[in-house]
DRENZA-161749 format. One line per field, with one value per residue: residue in three letters; x negated, y, z negated of N, C-alpha, C in turn. Coordinates in nm, 4 decimals, always signed. Layout:
REM DRENZA-161749
res: (ALA/...)
n_east: (X/...)
n_north: (Y/...)
n_up: (Z/...)
ca_east: (X/...)
ca_north: (Y/...)
ca_up: (Z/...)
c_east: (X/...)
c_north: (Y/...)
c_up: (Z/...)
//
This chain:
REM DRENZA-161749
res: (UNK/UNK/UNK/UNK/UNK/UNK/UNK/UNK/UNK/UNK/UNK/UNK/UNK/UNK/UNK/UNK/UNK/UNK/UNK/UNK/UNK/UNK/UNK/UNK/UNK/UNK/UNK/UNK/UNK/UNK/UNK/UNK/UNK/UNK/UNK/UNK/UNK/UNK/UNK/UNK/UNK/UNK/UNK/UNK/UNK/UNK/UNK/UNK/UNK/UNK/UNK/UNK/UNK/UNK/UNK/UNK/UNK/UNK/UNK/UNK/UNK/UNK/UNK/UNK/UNK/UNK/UNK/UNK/UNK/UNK/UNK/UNK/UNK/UNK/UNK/UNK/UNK/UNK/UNK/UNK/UNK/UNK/UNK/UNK/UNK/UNK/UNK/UNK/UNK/UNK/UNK/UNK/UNK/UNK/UNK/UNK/UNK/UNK/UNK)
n_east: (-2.0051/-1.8065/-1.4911/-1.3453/-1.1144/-0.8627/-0.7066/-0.4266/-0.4474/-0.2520/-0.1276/-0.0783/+0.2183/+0.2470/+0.0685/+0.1093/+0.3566/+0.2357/+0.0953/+0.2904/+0.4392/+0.2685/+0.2155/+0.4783/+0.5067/+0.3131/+0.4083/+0.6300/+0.5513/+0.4462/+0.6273/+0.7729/+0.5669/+0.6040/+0.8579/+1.0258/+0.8637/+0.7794/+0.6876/+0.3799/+0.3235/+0.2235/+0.0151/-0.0099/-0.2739/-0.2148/-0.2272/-0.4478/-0.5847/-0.4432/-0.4092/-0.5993/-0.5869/-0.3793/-0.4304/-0.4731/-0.2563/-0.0576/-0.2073/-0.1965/-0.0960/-0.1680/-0.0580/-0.1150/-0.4046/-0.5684/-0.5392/-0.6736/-0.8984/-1.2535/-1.4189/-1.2633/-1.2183/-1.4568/-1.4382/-1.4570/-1.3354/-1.4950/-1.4216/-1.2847/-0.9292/-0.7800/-0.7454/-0.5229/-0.7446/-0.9805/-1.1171/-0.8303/-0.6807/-0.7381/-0.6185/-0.2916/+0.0210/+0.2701/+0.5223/+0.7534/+0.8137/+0.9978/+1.0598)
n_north: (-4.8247/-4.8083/-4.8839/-4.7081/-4.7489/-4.5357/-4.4947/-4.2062/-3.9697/-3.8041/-3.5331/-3.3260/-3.1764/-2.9739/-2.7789/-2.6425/-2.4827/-2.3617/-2.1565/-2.0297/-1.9147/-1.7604/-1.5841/-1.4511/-1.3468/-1.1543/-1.0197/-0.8908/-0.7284/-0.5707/-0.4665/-0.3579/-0.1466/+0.0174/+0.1172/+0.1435/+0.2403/+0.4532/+0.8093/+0.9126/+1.2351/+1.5455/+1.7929/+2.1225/+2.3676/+2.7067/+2.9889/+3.2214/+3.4389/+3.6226/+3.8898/+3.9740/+3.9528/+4.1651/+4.4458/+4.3681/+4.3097/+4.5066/+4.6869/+4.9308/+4.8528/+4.9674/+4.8982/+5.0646/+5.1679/+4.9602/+4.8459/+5.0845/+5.0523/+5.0369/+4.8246/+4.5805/+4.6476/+4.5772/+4.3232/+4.0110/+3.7634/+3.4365/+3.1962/+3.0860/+3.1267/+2.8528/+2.6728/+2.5430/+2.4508/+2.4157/+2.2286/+2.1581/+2.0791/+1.8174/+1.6968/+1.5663/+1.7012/+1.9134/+1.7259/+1.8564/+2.0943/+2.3206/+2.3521)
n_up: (-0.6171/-0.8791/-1.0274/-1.2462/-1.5211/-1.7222/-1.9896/-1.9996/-2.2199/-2.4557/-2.4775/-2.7858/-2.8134/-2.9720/-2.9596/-2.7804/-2.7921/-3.0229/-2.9007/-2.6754/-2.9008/-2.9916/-2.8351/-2.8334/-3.0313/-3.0155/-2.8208/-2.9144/-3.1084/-2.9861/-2.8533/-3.0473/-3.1382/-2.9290/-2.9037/-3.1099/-3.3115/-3.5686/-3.4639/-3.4914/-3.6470/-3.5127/-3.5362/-3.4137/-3.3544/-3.4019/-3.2632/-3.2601/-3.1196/-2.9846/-3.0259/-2.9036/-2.6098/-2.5873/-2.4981/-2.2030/-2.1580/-2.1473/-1.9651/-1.7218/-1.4022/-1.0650/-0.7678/-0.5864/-0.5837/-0.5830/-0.3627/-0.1946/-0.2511/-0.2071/-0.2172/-0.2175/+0.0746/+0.1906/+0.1693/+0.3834/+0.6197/+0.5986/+0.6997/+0.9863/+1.1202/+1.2174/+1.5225/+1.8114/+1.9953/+1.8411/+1.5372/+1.4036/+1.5976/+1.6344/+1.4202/+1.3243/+1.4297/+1.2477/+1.1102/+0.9882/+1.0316/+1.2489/+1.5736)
ca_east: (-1.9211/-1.7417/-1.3574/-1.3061/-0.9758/-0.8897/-0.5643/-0.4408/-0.4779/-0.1425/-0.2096/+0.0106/+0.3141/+0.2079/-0.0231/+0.1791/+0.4355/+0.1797/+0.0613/+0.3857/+0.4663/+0.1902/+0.2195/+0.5737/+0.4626/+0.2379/+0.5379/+0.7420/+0.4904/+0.3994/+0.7970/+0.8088/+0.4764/+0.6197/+0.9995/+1.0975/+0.7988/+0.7991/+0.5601/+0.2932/+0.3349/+0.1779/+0.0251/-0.1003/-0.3049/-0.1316/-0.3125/-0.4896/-0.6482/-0.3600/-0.3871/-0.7385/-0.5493/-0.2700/-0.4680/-0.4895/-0.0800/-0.0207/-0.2345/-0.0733/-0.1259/-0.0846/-0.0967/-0.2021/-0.5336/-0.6287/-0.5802/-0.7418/-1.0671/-1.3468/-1.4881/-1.1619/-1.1616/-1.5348/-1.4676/-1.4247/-1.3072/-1.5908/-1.4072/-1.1503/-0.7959/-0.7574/-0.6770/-0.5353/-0.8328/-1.0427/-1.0435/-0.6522/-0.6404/-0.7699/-0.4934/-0.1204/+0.1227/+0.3427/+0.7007/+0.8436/+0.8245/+1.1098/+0.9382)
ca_north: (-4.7298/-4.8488/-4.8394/-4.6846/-4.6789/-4.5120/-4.4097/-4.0907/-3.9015/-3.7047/-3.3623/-3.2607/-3.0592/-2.8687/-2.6730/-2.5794/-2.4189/-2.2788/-2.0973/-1.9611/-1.8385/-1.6326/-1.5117/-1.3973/-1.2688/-0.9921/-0.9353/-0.8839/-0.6340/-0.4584/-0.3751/-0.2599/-0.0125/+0.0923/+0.1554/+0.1639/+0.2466/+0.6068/+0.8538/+1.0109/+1.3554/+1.6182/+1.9351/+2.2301/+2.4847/+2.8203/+3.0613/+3.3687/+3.5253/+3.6849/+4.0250/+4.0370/+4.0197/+4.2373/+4.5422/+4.3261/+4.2723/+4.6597/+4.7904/+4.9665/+4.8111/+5.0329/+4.8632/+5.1427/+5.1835/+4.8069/+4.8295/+5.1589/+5.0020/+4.9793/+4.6603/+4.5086/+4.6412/+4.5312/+4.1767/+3.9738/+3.5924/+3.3222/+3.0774/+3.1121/+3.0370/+2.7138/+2.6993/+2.4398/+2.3818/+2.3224/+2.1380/+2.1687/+1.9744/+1.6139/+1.6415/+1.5834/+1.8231/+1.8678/+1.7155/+1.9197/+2.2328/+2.3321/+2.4053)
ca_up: (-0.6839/-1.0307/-1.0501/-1.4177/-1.5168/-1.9044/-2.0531/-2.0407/-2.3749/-2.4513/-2.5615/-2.8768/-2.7533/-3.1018/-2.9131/-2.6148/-2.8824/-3.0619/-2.7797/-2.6653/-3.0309/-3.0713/-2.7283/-2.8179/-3.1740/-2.9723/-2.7155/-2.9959/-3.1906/-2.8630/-2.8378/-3.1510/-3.1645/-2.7936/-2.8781/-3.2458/-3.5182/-3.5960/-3.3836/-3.5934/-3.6536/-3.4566/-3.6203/-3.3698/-3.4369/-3.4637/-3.1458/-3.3101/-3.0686/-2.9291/-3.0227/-2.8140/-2.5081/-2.5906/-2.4164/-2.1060/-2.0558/-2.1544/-1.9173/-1.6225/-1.2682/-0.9466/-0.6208/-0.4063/-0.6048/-0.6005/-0.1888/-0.1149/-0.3149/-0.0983/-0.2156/-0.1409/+0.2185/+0.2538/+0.2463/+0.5217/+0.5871/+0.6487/+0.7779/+1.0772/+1.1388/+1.2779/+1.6617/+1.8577/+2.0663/+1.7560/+1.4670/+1.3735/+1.7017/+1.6241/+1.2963/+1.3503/+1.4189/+1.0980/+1.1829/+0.9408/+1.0889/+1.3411/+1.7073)
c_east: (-1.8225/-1.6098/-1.3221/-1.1563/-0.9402/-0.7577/-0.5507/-0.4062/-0.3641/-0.2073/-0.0102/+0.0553/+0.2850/+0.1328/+0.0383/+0.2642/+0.3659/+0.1350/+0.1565/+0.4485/+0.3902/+0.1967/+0.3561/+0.5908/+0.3589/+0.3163/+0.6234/+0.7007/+0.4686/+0.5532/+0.8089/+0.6960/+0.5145/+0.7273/+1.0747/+1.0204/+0.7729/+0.6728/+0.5219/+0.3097/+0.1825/+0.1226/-0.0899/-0.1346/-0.2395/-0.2946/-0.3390/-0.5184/-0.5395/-0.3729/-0.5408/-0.6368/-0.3948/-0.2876/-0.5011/-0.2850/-0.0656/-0.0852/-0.1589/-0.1162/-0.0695/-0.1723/-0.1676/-0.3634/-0.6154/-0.6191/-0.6425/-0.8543/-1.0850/-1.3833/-1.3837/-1.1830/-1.2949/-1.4859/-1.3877/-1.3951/-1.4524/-1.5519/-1.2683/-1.0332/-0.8309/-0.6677/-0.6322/-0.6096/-0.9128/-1.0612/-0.9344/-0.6547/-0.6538/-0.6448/-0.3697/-0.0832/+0.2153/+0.4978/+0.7866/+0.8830/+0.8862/+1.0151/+0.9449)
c_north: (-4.8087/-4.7404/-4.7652/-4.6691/-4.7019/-4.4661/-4.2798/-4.0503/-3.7659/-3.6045/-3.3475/-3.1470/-2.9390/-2.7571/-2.5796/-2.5009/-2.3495/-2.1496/-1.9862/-1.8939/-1.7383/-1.5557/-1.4054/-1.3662/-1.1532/-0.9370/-0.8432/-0.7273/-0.5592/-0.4015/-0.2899/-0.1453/+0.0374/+0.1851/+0.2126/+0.2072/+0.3978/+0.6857/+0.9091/+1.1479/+1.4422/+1.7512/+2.0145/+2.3058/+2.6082/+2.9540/+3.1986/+3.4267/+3.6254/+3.8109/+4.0950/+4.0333/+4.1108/+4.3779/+4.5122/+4.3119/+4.4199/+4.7121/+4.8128/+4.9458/+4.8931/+4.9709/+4.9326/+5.1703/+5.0497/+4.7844/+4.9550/+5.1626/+4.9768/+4.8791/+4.5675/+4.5286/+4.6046/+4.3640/+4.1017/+3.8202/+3.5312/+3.2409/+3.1491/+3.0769/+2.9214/+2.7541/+2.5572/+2.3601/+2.3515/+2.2714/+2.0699/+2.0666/+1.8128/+1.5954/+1.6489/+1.6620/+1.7915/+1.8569/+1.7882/+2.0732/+2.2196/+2.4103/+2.4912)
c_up: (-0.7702/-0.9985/-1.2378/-1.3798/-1.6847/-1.8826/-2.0684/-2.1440/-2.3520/-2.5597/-2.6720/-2.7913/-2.8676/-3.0585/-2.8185/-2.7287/-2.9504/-3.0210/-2.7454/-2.7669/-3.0630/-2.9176/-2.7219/-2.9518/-3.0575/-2.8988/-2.7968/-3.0365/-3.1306/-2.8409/-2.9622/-3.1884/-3.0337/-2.8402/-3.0385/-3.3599/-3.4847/-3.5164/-3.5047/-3.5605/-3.6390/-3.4938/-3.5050/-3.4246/-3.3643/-3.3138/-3.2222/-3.2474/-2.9688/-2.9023/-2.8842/-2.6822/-2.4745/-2.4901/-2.2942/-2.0459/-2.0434/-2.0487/-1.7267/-1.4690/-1.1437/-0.8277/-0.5188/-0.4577/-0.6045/-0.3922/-0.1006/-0.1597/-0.2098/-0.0708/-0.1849/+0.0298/+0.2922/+0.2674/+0.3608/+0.4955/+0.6711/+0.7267/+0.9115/+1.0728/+1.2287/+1.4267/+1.7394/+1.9690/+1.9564/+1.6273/+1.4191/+1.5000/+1.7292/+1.5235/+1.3899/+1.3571/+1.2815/+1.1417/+1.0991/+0.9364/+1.2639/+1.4263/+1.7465)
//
């Protein structure tokens, strides 16, 4: 096994400065398209269809005919309440409810 032994080869500090200059030329430019260059202007469009549901707010809602519908009082729930023998019972209790 051969001892080599070579000079070390200085690196231009020119580069290292270079480096950090352009790194703080995009910092610079990224502050200023973040904080200071003007926002582009915004143009919505203008909602036409309005008047179609104008005969949907006007019309006149009575509670007692929307709960003595049938098809309302056919349906039924699928799923159950939750009991504390099963599933609800592997989860946590919720500490933020007073006991």
């Amino acid at each position: 096994m051969a001892i080599v032994v070579e000079e070390d080869r200085k690196k231009s500090p020119m580069l290292g400065v270079a480096g950090w200059l352009v790194f703080v030329v995009i910092l610079a430019a990224a502050a200023y398209f973040m904080f200071f260059a003007p926002a582009p202007q915004v143009t919505l469009p203008l909602a036409g269809g309005l008047s179609a549901v104008a005969p949907l707010v006007q019309s006149p809602v009575q509670p007692q005919t929307v709960e003595a519908d049938p098809v309302l009082g056919s349906l039924h729930s699928a799923i159950s309440a939750p009991t504390s023998t099963g599933p609800a019972a592997l989860n946590r209790p919720n500490p933020f409810l007073a006991p």
